[in-house]
C-alpha positions in Angstrom: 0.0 0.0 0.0 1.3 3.3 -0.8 1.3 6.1 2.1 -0.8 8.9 1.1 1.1 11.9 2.0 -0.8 14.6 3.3 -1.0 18.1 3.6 -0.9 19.2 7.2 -3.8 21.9 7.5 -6.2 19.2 5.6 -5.5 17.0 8.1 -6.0 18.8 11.3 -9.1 20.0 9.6 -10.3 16.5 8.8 -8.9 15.6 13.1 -11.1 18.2 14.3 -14.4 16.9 12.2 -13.1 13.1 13.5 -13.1 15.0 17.1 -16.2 16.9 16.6 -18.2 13.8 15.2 -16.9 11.6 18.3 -18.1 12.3 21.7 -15.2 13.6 24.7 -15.2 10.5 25.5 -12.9 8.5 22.5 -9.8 10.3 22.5 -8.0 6.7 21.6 -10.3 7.1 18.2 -8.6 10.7 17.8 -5.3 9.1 18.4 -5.5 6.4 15.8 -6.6 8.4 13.3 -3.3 10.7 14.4 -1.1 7.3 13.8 -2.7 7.0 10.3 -1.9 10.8 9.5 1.9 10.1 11.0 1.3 13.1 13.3 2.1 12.9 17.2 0.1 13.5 19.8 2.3 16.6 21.1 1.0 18.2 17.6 -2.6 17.5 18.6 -2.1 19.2 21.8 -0.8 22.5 20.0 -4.1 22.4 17.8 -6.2 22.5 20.7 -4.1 25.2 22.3 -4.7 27.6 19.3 -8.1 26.2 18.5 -9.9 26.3 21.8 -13.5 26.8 20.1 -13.2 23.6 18.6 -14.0 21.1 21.4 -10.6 19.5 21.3 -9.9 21.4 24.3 -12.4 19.4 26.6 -11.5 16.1 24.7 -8.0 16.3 26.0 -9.5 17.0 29.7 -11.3 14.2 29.5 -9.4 11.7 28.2 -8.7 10.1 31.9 -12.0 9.4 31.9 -12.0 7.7 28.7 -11.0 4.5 29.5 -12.3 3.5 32.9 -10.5 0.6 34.2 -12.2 -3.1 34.4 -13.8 -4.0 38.2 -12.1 -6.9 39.3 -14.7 -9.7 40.4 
């Protein structure tokens, strides 16, 4: 398969709709798509500084409560 390079400003655009469309709480979604687009997580983190409108702002909050951890029986 060939890697599609992309431009950067697309793909923060088309992170942001991924974000949008997925609720606060699946910020490991966010990061996968991230891993496709070859970008880091520290790069994320400087979108939602300058972007704070956008809602990626709370998703980073919130991501400890993403993944709640399994009761033990």
């Amino acid at each position: 398969m060939n890697k599609v390079t992309i431009n950067l400003k697309s793909a923060r655009e088309y992170v942001q709709i991924i974000a949008k469309r997925l609720q606060k709480n699946s910020i490991r979604m966010v990061y996968k798509v991230l891993k496709g687009f070859n970008l880091s997580r520290n790069t994320f983190k400087k979108w939602c500084k300058k972007d704070k409108d956008h809602g990626t702002e709370e998703l980073m909050n919130n991501k400890k409560q993403s993944c709640p951890k399994r009761s033990k029986k």
